[in-house]
MDTraj code that builds the backbone (N, CA, C; nanometers):
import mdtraj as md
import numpy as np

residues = "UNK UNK UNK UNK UNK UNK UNK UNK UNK UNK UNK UNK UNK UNK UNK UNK UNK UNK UNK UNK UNK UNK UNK UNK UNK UNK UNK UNK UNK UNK UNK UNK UNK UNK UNK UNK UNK UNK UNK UNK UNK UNK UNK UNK UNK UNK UNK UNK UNK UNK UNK UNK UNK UNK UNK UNK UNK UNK UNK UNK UNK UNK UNK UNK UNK UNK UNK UNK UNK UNK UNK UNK UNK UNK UNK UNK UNK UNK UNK UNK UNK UNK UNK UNK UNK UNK UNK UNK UNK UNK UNK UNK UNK UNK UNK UNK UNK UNK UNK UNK UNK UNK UNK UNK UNK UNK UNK UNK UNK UNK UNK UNK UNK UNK UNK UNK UNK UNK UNK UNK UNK UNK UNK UNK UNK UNK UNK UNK UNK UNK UNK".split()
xyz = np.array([
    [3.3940, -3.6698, 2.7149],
    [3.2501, -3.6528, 2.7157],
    [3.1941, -3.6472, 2.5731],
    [3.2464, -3.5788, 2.4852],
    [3.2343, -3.5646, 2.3482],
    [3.2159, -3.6929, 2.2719],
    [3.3232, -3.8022, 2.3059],
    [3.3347, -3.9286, 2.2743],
    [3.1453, -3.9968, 2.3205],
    [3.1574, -4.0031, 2.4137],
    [3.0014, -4.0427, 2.4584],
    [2.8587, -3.9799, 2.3715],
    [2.8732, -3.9080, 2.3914],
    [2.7974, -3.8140, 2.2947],
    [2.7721, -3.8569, 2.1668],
    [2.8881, -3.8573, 2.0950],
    [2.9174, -3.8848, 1.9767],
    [2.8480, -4.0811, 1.9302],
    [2.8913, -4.1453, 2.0598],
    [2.8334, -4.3213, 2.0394],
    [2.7188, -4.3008, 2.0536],
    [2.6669, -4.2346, 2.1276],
    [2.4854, -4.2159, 2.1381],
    [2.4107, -4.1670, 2.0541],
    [2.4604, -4.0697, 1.9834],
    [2.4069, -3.9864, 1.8578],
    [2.4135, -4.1045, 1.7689],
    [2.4689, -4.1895, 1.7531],
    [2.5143, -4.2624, 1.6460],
    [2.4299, -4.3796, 1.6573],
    [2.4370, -4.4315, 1.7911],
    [2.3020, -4.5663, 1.8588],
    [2.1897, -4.5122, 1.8037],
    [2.1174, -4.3757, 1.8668],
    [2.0044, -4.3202, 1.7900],
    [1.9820, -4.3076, 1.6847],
    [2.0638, -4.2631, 1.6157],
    [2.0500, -4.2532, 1.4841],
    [2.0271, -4.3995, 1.3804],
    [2.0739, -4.4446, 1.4364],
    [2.0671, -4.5983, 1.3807],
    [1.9863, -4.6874, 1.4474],
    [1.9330, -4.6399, 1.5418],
    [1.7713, -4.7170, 1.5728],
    [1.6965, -4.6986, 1.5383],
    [1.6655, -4.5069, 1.4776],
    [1.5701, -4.4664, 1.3888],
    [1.5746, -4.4985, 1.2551],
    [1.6786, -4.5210, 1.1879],
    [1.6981, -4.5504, 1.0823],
    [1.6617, -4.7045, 1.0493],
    [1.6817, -4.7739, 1.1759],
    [1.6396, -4.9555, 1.1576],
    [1.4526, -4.9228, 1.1811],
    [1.4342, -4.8299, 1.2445],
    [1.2650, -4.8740, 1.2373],
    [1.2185, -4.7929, 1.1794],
    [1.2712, -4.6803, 1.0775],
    [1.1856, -4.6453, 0.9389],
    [1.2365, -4.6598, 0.8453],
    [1.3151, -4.7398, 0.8392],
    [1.3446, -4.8185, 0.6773],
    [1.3149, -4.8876, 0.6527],
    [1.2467, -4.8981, 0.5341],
    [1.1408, -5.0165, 0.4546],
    [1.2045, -5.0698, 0.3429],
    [1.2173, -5.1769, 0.3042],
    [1.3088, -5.2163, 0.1793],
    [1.2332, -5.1725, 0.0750],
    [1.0877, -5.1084, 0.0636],
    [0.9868, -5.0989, -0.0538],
    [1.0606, -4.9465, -0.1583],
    [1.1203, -4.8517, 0.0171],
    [1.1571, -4.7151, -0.0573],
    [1.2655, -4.6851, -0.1437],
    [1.3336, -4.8891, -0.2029],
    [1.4098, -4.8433, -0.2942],
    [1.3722, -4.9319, -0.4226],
    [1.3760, -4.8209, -0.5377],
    [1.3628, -4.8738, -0.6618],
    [1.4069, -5.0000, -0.7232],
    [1.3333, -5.0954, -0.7907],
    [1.4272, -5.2470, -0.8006],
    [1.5944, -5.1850, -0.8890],
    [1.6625, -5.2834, -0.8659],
    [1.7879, -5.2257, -0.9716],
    [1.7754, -5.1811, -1.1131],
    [1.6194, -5.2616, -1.1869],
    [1.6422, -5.2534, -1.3015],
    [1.5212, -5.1190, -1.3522],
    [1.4389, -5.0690, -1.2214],
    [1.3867, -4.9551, -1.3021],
    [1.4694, -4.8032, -1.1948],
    [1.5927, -4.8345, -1.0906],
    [1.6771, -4.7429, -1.0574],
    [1.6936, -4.6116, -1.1505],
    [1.6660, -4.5069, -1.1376],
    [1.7425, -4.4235, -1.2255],
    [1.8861, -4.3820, -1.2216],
    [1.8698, -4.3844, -1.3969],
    [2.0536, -4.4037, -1.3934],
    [2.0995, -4.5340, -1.3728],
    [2.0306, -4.6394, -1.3580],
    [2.1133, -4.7371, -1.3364],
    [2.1406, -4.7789, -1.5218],
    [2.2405, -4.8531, -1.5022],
    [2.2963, -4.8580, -1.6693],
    [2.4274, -4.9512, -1.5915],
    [2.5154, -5.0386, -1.6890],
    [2.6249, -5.1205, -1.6919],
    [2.7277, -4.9789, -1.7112],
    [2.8413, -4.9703, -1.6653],
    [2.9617, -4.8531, -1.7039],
    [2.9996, -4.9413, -1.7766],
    [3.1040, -4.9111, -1.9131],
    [3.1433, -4.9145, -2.0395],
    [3.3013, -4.9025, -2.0019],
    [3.3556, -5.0081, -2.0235],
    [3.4640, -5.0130, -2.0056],
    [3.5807, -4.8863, -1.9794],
    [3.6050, -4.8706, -1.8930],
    [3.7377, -4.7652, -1.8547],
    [3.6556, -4.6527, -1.8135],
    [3.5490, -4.6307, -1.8062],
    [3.4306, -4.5428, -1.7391],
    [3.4107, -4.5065, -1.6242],
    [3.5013, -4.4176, -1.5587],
    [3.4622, -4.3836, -1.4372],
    [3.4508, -4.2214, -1.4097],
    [3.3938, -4.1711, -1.3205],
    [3.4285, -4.0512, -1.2840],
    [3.5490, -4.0471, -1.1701],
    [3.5700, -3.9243, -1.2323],
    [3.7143, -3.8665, -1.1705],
    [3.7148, -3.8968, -1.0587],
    [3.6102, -3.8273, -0.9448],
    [3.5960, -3.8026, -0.8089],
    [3.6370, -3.9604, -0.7751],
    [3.5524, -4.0237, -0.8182],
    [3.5836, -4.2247, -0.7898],
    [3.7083, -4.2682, -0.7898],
    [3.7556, -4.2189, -0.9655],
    [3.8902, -4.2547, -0.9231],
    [4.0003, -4.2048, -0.8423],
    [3.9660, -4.1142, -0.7727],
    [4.0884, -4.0504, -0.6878],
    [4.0427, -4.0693, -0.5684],
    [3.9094, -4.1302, -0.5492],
    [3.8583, -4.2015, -0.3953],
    [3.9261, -4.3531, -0.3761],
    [3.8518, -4.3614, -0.5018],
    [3.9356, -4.5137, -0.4836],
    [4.1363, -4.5428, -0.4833],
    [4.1531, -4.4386, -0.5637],
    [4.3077, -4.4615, -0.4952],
    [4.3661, -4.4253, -0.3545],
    [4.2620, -4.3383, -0.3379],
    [4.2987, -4.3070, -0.1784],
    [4.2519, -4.4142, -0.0824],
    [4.1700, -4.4720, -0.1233],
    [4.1452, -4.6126, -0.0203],
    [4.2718, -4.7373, -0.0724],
    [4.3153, -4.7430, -0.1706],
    [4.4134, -4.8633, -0.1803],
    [4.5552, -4.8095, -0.1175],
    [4.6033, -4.6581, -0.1230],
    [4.7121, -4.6536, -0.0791],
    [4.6732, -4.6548, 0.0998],
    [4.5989, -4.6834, 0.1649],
    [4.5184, -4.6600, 0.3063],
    [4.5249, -4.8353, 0.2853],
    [4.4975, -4.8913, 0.1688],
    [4.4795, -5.0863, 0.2035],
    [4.6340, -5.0532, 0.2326],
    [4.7163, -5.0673, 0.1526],
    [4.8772, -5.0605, 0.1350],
    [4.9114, -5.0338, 0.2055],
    [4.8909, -4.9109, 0.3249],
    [4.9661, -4.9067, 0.4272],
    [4.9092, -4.9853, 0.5432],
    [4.8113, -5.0737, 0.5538],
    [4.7599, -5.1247, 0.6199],
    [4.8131, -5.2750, 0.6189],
    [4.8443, -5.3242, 0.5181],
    [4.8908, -5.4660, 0.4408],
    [4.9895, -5.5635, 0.5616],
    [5.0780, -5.4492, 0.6819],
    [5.1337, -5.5247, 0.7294],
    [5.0865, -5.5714, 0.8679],
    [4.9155, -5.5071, 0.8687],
    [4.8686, -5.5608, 1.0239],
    [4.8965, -5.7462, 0.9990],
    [4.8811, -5.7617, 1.1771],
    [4.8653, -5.9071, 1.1491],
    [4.7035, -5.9155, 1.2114],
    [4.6846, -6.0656, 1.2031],
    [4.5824, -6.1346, 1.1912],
    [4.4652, -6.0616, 1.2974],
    [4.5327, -6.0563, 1.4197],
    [4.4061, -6.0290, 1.5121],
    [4.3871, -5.9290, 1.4945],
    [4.4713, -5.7882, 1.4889],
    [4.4194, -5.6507, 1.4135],
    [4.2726, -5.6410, 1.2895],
    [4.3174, -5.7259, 1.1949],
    [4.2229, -5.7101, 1.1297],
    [4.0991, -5.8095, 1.1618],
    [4.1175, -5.9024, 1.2557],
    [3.9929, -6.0022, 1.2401],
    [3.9738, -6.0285, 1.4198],
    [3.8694, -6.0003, 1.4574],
    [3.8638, -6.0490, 1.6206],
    [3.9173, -6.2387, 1.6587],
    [3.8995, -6.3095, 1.5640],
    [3.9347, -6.4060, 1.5864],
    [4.0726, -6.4544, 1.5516],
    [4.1425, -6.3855, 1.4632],
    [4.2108, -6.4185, 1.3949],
    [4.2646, -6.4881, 1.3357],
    [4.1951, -6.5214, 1.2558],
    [4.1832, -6.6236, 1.1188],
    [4.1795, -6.5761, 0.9863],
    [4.3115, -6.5641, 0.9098],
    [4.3242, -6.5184, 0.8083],
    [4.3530, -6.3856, 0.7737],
    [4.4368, -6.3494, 0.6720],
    [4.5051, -6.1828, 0.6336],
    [4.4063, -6.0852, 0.5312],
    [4.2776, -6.1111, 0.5371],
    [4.1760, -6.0796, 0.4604],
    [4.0928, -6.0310, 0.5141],
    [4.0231, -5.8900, 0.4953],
    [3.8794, -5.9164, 0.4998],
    [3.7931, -6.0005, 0.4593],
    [3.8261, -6.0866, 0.3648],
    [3.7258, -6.1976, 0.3881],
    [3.6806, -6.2847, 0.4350],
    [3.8086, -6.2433, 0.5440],
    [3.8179, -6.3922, 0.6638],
    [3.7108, -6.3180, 0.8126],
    [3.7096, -6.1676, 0.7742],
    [3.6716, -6.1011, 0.8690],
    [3.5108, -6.1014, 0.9184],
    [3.4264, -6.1217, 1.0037],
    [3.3069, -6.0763, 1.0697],
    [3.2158, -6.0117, 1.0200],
    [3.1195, -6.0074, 0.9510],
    [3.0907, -5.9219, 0.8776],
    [3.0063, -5.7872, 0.9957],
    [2.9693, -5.8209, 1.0902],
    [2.9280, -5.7268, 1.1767],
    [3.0419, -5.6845, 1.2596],
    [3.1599, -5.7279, 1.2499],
    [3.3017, -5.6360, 1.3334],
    [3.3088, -5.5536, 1.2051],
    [3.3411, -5.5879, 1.1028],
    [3.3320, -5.4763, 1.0379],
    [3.2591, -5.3816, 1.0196],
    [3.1884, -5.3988, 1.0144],
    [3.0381, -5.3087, 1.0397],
    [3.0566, -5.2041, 1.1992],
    [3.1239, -5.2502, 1.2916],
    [3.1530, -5.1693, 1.3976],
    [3.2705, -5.0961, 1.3686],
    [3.3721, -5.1466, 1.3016],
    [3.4754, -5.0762, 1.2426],
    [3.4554, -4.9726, 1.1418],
    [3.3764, -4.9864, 1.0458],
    [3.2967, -4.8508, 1.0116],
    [3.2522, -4.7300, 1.0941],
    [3.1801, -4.7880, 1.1615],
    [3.1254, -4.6940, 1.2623],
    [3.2801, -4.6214, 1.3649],
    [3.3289, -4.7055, 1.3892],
    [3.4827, -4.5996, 1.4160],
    [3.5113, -4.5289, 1.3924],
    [3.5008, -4.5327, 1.2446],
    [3.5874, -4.4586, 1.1101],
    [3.5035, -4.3464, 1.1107],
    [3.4135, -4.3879, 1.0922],
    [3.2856, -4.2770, 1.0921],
    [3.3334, -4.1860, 1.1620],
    [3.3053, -4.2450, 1.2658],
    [3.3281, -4.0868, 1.4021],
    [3.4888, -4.0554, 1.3768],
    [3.5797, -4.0950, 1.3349],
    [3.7071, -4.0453, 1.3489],
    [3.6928, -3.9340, 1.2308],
    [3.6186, -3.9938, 1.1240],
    [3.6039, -3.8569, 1.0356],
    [3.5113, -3.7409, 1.0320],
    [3.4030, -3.7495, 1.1413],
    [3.3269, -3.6439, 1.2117],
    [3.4849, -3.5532, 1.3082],
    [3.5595, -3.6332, 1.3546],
    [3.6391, -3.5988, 1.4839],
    [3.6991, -3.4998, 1.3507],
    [3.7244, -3.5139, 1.2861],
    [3.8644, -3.4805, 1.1726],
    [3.7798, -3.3758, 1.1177],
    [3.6484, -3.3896, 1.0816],
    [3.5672, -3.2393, 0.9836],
    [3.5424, -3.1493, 1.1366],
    [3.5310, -3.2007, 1.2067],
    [3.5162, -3.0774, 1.3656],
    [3.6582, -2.9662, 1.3488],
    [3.7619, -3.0756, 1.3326],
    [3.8638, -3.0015, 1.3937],
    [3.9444, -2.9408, 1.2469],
    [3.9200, -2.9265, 1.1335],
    [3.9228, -2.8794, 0.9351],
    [4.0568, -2.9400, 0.9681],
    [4.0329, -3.0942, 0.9760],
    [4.1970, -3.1227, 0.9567],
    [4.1921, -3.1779, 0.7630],
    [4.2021, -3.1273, 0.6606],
    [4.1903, -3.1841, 0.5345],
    [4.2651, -3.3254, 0.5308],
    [4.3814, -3.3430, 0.5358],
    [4.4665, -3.4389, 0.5885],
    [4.4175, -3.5744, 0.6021],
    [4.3281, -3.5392, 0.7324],
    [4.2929, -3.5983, 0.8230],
    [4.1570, -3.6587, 0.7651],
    [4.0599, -3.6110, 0.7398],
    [3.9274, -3.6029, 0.6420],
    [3.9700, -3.6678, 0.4839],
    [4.0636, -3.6508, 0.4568],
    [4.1006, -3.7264, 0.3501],
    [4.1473, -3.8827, 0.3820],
    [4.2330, -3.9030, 0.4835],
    [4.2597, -4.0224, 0.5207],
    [4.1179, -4.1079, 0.5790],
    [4.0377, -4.0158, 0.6688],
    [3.9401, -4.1039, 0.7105],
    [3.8497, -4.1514, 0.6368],
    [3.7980, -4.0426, 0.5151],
    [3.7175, -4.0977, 0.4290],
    [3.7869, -4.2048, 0.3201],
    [3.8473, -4.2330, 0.2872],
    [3.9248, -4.3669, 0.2776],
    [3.9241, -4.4878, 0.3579],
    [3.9072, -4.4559, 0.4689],
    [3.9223, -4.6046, 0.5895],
    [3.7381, -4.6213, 0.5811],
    [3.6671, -4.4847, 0.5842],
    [3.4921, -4.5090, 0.5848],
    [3.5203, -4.6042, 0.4954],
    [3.5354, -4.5770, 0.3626],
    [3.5107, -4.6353, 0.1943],
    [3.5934, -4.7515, 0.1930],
    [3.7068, -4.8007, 0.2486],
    [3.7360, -4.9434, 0.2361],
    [3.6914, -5.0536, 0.3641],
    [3.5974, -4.9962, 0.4544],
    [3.5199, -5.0905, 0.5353],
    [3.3912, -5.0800, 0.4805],
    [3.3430, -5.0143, 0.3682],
    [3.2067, -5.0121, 0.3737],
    [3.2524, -5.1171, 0.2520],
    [3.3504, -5.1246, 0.1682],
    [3.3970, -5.1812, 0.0219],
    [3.4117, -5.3562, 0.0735],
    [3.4977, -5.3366, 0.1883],
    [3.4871, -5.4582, 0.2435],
    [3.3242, -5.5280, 0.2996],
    [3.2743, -5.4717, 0.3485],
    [3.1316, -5.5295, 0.3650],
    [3.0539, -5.5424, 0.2208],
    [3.0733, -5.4794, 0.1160],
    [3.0209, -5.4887, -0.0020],
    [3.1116, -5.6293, -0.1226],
    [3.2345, -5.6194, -0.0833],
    [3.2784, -5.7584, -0.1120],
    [3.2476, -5.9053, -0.0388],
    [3.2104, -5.8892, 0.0500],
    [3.1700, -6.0273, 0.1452],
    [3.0261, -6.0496, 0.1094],
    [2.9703, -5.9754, 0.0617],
    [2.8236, -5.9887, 0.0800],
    [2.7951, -6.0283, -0.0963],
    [2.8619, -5.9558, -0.1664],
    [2.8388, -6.0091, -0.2969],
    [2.9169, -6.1528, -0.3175],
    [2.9926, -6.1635, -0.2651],
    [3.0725, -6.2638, -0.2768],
    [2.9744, -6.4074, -0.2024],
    [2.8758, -6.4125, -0.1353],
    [2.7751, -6.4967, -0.0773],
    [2.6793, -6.5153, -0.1424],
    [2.6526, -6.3969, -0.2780],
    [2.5180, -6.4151, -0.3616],
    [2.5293, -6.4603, -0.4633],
])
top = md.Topology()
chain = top.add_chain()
for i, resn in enumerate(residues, 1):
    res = top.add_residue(resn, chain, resSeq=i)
    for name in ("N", "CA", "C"):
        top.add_atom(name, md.element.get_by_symbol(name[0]), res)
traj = md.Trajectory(xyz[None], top)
């Protein structure tokens, strides 16, 4: 029942969010605050220990095959992948890491926010990669 709950909260939430979001309420990139180029070898900490936690999460992932990662299965890439299956595959992740902060699994909340951050990374590589 929880499961149900949980897809509906999430439908709603993201219907409200598609009909009051305006593309106007974000700043262009170039008067963003804080926006600036990073300077070679420049990162914050928190990033880099997010981002390694999403590549050792790619790495153990490396030996799905084709239809796992792609509904059609065509190709060992997210880039071969859907860009709206992924986008539902987020939303998985999502709730698996709501499921994981319900139940203080750290573990667990650490692994999921890794799978959030390399499907949202993957939708952010396909899309730049088209512009």
């Amino acid at each position: 029942m929880n499961f149900i709950k949980n897809i509906l909260s999430t439908i709603w939430l993201v219907g409200w969010a598609l009909i009051f979001a305006d593309r106007n309420d974000y700043a262009p990139e170039d008067k963003a605050e804080g926006a600036r180029p990073l300077k070679e070898n420049e990162m914050e900490d928190a990033v880099k220990k997010f981002a390694e936690s999403m590549q050792i999460k790619l790495d153990k992932n490396k030996y799905k095959e084709c239809d796992k990662m792609n509904p059609d299965g065509k190709g060992r890439s997210w880039k071969d992948c859907d860009i709206y299956w992924l986008l539902y595959r987020l939303r998985q992740e999502t709730l698996e890491l709501e499921a994981a902060l319900y139940n203080t699994n750290r573990d667990g909340v650490i692994e999921e926010t890794a799978d959030v951050g390399n499907f949202a990374m993957m939708i952010h590589d396909i899309v730049l990669s088209k512009s």
